[in-house]
N, C-alpha and C positions, 0 to 999 in steps of 0.2 A: 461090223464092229467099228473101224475107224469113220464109217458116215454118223455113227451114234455118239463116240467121240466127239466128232468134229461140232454136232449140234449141241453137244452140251455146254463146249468151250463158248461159242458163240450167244448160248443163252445165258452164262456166267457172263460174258462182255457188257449184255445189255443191263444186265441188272448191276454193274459196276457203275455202270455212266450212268445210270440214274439217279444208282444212290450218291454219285459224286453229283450230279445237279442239284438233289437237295438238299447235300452239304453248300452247296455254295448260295442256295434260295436263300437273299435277304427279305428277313420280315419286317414290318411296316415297326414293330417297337424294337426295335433293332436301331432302327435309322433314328425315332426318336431320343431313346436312349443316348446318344451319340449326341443327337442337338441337345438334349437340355444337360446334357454334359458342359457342355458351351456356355452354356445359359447360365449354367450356375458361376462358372468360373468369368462370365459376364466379355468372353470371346465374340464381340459381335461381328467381327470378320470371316470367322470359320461359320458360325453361325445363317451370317449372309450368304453364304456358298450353297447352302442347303434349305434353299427357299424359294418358292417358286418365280421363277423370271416376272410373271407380272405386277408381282407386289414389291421387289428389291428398291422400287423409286420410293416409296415411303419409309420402310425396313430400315433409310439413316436419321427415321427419327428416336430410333431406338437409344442409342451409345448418347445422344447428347439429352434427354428426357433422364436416361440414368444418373449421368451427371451431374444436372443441374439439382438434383434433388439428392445427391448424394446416396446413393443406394449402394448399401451395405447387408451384412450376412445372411445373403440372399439364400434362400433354398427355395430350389422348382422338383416337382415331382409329379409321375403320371402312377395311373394304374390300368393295367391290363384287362379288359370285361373279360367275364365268367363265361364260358361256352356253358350252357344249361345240361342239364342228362339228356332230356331229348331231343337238342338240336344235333343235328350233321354236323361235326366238324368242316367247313367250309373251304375247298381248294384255294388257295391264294390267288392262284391263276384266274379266278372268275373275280375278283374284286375289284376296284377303280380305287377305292377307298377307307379307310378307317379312321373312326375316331375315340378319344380318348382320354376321360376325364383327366384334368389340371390342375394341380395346387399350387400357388407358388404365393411365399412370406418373403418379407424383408421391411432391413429398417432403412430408414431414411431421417434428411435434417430435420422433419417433422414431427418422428415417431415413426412406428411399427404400420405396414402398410399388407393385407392377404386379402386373397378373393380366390375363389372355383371358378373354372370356366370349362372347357372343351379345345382339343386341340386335334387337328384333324390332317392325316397323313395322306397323299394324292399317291397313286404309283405312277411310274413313269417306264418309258419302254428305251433302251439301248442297244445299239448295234453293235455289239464289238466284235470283231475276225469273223466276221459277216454270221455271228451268234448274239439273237438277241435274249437279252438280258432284264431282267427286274430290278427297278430301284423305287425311292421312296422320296418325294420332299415333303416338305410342310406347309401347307395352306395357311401362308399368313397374312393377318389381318391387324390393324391397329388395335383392335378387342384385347388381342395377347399383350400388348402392354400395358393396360388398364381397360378392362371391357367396358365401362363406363365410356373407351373412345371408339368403339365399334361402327357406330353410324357419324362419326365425326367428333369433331371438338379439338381444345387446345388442350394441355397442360398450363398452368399456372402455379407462381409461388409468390405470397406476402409475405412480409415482413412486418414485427410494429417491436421498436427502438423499447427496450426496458427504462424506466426515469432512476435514473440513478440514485441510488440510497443517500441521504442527507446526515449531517455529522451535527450533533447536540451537545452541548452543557447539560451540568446538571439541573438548570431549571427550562429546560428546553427551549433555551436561545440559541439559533443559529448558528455554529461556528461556519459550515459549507453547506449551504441549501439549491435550491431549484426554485428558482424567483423568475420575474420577468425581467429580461432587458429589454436595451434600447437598439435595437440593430437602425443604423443613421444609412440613407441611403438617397438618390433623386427620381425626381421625374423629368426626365427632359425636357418635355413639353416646355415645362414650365422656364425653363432659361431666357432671359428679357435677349430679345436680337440685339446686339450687336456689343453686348455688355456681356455674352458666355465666359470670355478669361476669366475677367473680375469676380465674377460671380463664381467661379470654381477655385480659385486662389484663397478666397475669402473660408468657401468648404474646405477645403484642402487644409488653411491653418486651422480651425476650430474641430476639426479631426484629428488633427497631427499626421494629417500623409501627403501625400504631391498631389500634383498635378496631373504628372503621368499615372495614378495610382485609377483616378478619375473619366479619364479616357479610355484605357485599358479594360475598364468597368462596363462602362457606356458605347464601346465596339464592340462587345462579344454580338455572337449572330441572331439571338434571340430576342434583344431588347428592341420594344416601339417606344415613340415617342410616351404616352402612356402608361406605360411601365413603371415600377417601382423598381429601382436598379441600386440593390446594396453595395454600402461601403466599406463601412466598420459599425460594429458591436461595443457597445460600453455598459459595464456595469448600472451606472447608474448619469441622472441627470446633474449639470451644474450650471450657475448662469451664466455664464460664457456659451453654451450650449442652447441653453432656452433663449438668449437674446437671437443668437444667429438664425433658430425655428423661425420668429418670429422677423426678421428681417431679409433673412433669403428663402423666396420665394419658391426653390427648384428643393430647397429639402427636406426631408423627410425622414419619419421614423416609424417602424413597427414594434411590437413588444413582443419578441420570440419568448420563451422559457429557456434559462440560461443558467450558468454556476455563479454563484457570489461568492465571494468571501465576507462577510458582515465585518469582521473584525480588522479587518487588512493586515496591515504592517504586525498586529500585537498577537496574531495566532500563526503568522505565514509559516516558520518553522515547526509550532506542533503540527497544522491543518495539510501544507503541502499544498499542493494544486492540480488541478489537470490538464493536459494541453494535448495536441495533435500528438498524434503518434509518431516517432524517428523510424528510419529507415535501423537503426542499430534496435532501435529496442523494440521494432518488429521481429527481430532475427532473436531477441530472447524469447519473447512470448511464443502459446501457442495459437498459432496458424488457420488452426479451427474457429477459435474467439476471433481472433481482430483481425482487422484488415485497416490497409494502408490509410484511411479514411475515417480510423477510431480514433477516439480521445485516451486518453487513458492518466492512471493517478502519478502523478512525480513527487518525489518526496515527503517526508512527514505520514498522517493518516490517509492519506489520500493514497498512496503507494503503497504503507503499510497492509492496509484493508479493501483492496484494488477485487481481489476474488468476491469480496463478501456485495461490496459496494458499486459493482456492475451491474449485478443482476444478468438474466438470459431472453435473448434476443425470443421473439414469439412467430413461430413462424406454420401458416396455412397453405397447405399441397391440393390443388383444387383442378378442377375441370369447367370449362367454359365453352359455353356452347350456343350460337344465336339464338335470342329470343328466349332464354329459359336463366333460371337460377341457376349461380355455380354449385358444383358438385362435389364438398370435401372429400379429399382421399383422405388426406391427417393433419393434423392441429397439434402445434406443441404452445401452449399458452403463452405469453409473455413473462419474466418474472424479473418484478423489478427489484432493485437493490435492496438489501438489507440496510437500516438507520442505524448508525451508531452514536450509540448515546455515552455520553464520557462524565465524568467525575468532577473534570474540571468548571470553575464557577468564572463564566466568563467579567464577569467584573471585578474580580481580582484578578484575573489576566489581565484586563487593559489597565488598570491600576499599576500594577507592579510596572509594564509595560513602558507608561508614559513617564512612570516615576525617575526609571532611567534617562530618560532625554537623550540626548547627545553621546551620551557614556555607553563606552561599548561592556558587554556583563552578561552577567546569567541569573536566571533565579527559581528557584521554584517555591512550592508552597503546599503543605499537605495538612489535615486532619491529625493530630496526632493519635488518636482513639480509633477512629476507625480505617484510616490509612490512604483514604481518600486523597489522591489528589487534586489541588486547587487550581494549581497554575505552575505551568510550563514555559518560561519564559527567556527566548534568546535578543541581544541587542548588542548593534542594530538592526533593522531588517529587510524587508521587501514587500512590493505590494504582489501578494500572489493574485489579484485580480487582470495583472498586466499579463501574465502570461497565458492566461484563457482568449484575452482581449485584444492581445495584439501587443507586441514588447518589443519597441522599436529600438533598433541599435542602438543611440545614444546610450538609452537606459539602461541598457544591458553592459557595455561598455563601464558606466557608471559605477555601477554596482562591482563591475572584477576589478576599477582600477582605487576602489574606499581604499584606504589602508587599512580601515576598522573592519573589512569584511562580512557585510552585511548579508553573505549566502553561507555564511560558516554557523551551523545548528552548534552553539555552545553547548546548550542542556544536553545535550548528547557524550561532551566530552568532561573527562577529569581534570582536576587542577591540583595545588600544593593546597590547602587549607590555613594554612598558615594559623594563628593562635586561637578561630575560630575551634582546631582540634583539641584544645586544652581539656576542654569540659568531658571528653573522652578519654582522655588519658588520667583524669581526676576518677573518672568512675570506673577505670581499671586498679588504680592505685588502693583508693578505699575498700574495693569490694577484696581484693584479694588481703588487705591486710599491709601492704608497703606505706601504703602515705596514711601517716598520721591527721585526720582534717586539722587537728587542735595545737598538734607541735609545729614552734615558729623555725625556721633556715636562717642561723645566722649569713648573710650572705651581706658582703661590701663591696662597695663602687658599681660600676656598672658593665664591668666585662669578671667572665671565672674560665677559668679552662682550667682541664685533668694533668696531670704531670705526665707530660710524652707527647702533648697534642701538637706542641711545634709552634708556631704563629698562629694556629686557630684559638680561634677563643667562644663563648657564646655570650651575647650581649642584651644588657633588658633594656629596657624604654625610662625606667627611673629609680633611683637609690632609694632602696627601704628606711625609715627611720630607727628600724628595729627586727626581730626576729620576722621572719614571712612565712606567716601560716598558707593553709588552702585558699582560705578565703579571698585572702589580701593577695596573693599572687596571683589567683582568677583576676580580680578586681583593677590588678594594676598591670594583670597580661605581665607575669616574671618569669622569662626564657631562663632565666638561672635555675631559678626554682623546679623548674617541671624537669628541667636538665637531670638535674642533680638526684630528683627523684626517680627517675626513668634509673639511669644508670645504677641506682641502689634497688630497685624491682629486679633488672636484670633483664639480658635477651629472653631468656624463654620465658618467664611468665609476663611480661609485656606483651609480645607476638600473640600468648594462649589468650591475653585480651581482649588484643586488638581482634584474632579470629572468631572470638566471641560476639563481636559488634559485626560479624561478615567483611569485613576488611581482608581483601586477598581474594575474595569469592566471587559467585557469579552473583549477578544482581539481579535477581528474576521479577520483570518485570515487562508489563504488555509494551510498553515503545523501548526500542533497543537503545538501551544504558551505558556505557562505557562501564567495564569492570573495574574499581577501585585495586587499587596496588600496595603494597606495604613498604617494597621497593622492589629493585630492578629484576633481585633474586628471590626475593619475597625473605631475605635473613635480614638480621639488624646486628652484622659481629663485629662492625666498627664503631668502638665505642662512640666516637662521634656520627656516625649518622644516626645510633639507638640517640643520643641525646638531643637531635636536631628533630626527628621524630614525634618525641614527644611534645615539641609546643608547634608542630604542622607542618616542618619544612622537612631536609633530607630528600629522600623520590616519594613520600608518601604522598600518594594523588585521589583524591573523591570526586564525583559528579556531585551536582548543587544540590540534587536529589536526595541523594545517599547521607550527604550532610545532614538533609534536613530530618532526613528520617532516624540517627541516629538519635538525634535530641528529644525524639519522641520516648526512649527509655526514662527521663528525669517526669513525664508527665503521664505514662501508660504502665504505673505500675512495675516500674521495671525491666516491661518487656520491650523490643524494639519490633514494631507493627508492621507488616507487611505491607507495603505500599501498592495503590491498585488505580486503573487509569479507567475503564470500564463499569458503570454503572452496577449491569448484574453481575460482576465478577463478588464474590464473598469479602465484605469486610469483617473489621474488627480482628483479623488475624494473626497471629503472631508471628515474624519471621523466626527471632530468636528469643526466650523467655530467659527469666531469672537470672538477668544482670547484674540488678542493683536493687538492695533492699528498700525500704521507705525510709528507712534512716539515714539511710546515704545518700539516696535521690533528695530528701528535705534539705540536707546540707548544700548539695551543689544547687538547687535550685533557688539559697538563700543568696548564695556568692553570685549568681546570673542576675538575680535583684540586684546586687551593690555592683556590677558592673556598668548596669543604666542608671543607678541612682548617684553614684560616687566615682563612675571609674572612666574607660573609654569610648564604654557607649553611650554617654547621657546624652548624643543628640535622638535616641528613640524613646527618650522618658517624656512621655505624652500623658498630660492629664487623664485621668479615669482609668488606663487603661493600664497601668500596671507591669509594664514591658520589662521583660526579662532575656534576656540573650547575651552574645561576645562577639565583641571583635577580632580579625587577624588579619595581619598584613602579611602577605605571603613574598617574598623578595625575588624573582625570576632571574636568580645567574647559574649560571653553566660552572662556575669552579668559586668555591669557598672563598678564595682570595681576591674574587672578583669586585668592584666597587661602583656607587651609582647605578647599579640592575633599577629595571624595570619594577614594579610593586603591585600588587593586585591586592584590593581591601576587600574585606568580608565583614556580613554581620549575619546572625543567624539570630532569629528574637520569636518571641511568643506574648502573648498579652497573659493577662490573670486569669483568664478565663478558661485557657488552655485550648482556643477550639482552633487556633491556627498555628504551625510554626512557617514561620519563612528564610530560607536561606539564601543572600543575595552577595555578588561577586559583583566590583566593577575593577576596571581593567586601569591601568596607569593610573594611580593613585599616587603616585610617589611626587607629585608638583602642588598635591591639596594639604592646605594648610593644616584642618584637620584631622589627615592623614586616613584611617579605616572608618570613626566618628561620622564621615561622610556618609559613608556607605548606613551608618547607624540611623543615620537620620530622613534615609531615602526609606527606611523600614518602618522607623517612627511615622512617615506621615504617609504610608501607605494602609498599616494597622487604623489609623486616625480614619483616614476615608470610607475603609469597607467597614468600619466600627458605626 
């Protein structure tokens, strides 16, 4: 009995330790399992561990191939073969080998990148505590990175530069295009012996750079004598330029494809420019797009429309291999920039532009009907051609130390309006029923103040002969007048207005507008600021824009038009309707006549063309009591025709004899020209 015992204990031992051996049997997708574990989480160190000693010398082309092509949401998967019904399940112990179909996706900077292959597991034998042991590597081959490299080859990646989208008028005149330049550069060769200074001194001034800029050039390690060895890039040719081609011998020019600015100085603020990319405004962007070596848009539409107006780089993931054609793995096309076509009519931009001269100002100009803008215009300005082209100190110096500040985007910002706003607070008054057009103001001399105002007073420009109707007060610009009626409208239906005309609101509109203000609180409860209000001063502040668009109610019916910068964007829109009836827009539009025929604006009364608008001088002091402020003139006018209004501001007005007239006649003979 205990020897029968004894053997059974001992037959239970054996068959313990067996079935612990094949609990511990590792199988061949076991171990795979495990690597493409790795694989997917793109572990190629753990990965390298489990690969057979003869291939790990290639195996680190793996981690930098992934890299450079950017591979992403990788998935690797195997599958197990089917043992059939009639095969033997086959002891593991007899095998050398298994393999095991392969799927593996992923994206990459080119696109989507899959293939099937085979992946094939080796066994291997281990000695441990003098027990040997089963394991498993992976027969790898450069196949398993793209089997296309099986028998060999490279990886490869192209590039091809998207042409950046080009910026239009509305008759499709270039505001920023893609033209040819001049990139200016030598041939050494060519330098006459013993005459090299002379000869680079002379380059040097007719470029605008040194000496040492020259040198610097013509040392790097790759120039021969032979060579074409760039300098500087210029927009365009001049004769100072073409004399020097043709007199020194050593220089040269190619015509790369480049940015222009067509317009220069008279679009730089709406157009913007593009330049080298900053070390800061790499650290905004993303990381993905640009790199230290992009251009990119700086202010105005350039900046505005930077997404639209890059386009996407094109880029081909290929295989290369002696003697044979490459082998695309993926292809993302090129895509170059979207055009933007704008509203604006570049010859009434340069018009307006030059009109200004010397005079620092703003102006714009739109469609009254369909809302269209004309012209967006800041002064003084810049050549945004300098800063694609090379912006050498001086110039830039130059430009921060103007006092007129020629990098300060006016159209962008608000001003007082000064009696320019009249014609708006007449069409507040009429429509709601306060101002009589027809009943005269007895008003004398030429200062009035309310009983309590203290030393303020409000003061007109000239003594009426008599009662001062609507008319006559547009006509002759009477701060008494509009005074006097403001305060008998009252704060809150003034305000419900002035909010009527979008005053206080956002100004919605494709290039970013400064928002108009009513005042600092957006209330009018001092009697005296409601009455300074009404003929432009007070904190009341508009963009040129905004101005010009209000005046489109006296000729659109009433409504006031949505202003639009965008070609397809929808015109004819209304921002705000049923302002002013046609009876009361006929009235003020008679007194905008007798303002250019009889009043402040006769310098815009131009033969044929019928001009109608106001002037306002807005006074710039910091406290009521102040004296000799600064003065900024206005004119805001329209021909008979209706098909333009233009609102324009110039800046220190108060030394023109004139006085706002000035500004009338810079309208008058710009109407004259695009007429």
């Amino acid at each position: 009995m205990k020897r029968i015992i004894l053997l059974l204990l001992a037959s239970i031992a054996v068959m313990l330790t067996a079935c612990q051996e094949d609990e511990e049997q590792v199988m061949p997708e076991d171990r795979l399992q495990e690597y493409v574990d790795y694989w997917n989480e793109q572990d190629f160190d753990s990965m390298y561990e489990m690969v057979e000693e003869a291939e790990k010398e290639t195996f680190d082309r793996y981690p930098k191939i992934y890299g450079d092509i950017e591979v992403s949401e990788l998935a690797v998967d195997f599958e197990i073969p089917e043992t059939g019904e009639d095969e033997e399940e086959v002891d593991i112990e007899e095998i050398e080998q298994q393999t095991f179909p392969l799927q593996v996706s992923m994206e990459t900077v080119a696109g989507p990148i899959s293939f099937e292959t085979e992946i094939e597991m080796v066994k291997t034998i281990e000695t441990v505590e003098e027990e040997e042991q089963i394991d498993w590597l992976v027969n790898w081959h450069q196949g398993l990175i793209f089997p296309e490299l099986e028998d060999g080859g490279e990886v490869g990646m192209s590039t091809i530069s998207p042409s950046r989208g080009q910026i239009y008028d509305r008759n499709r005149r270039g505001l920023a295009v893609n033209e040819s330049v001049y990139e200016f550069g030598v041939e050494p060769q060519l330098f006459t012996e013993g005459q090299e200074e002379e000869e680079k001194e002379a380059i040097a001034e007719v470029l605008n750079i040194s000496v040492d800029d020259i040198d610097s050039a013509m040392n790097a390690g790759w120039v021969e004598p032979h060579l074409f060895v760039p300098l500087k890039v210029v927009p365009s040719l001049n004769g100072d330029l073409e004399e020097a081609l043709a007199s020194l011998a050593p220089l040269k020019y190619q015509t790369p494809t480049g940015r222009i600015y067509p317009l220069g100085e008279a679009a730089a603020h709406l157009v913007g420019y593009i330049a080298p990319i900053t070390a800061e405004k790499l650290e905004e962007v993303d990381s993905e797009i640009y790199s230290e070596s992009d251009m990119i848009g700086y202010r105005g539409l350039e900046e505005l429309f930077e997404e639209e107006l890059r386009g996407e780089e094109g880029v081909e993931i290929y295989i290369e291999k002696e003697n044979q054609d490459p082998i695309t793995l993926a292809e993302k096309e090129v895509k170059n920039g979207d055009n933007i076509n704008l509203t604006i009519d570049a010859s009434v931009q340069e018009s307006i532009f030059h009109s200004l001269g010397d005079d620092a100002g703003v102006a714009s100009a739109i469609d009254p009907t369909t809302g269209e803008t004309l012209a967006l215009v800041s002064s003084p300005s810049f050549d945004p051609n300098a800063f694609v082209y090379g912006l050498s100190g001086d110039q830039w110096n130059e430009w921060q130390e103007d006092p007129k500040n020629p990098l300060l985007n006016r159209f962008t910002a608000t001003f007082a309006p000064g009696s320019a706003f009249k014609p708006i607070t007449s069409a507040i008054g009429v429509e709601n029923g306060s101002i009589d057009p027809n009943e005269g103001l007895t008003i004398n001399g030429l200062t009035w103040q309310k009983e309590g105002w203290g030393d303020y007073s409000v003061r007109r420009v000239s003594e009426s002969s008599g009662p001062v109707d609507l008319k006559d007060a547009l006509v002759r610009s009477d701060n008494i007048y509009f005074a006097q009626q403001a305060l008998e409208m009252g704060e809150e239906s003034f305000i419900e207005g002035l909010k009527q005309f979008g005053l206080g609101e956002e100004f919605s509109f494709t290039y970013p507008i400064e928002d108009s203000s009513i005042s600092s609180d957006g209330s009018l409860s001092s009697e005296v600021l409601l009455a300074d209000t009404s003929y432009g001063q007070g904190q009341i502040e508009m963009s040129a824009l905004q101005l010009a668009t209000s005046y489109s109610v006296f000729l659109n019916n009433g409504n006031l038009v949505q202003p639009t910068l965008l070609l397809d964007e929808e015109k004819g829109q209304s921002w705000k309707e049923g302002l002013l009836s046609e009876e009361n827009s006929n009235i003020i539009q008679d007194a905008l006549r007798g303002v250019v025929t009889d009043g402040t604006g006769s310098g815009a009364n131009v033969d044929g063309l019928g001009v109608s608008g106001k002037t306002g001088t807005a006074e710039l002091k910091q406290t009521l009591e102040e004296e000799g402020a600064a003065e900024n003139g206005w004119f805001v006018g329209y021909p008979e025709d209706s098909s333009i209004i233009i609102s324009m501001m110039v800046e220190n007005i108060e030394d023109k004899s004139n006085g706002s007239g000035y500004v009338a006649e810079k309208v008058g003979n710009v109407l004259s020209e695009i007429k």
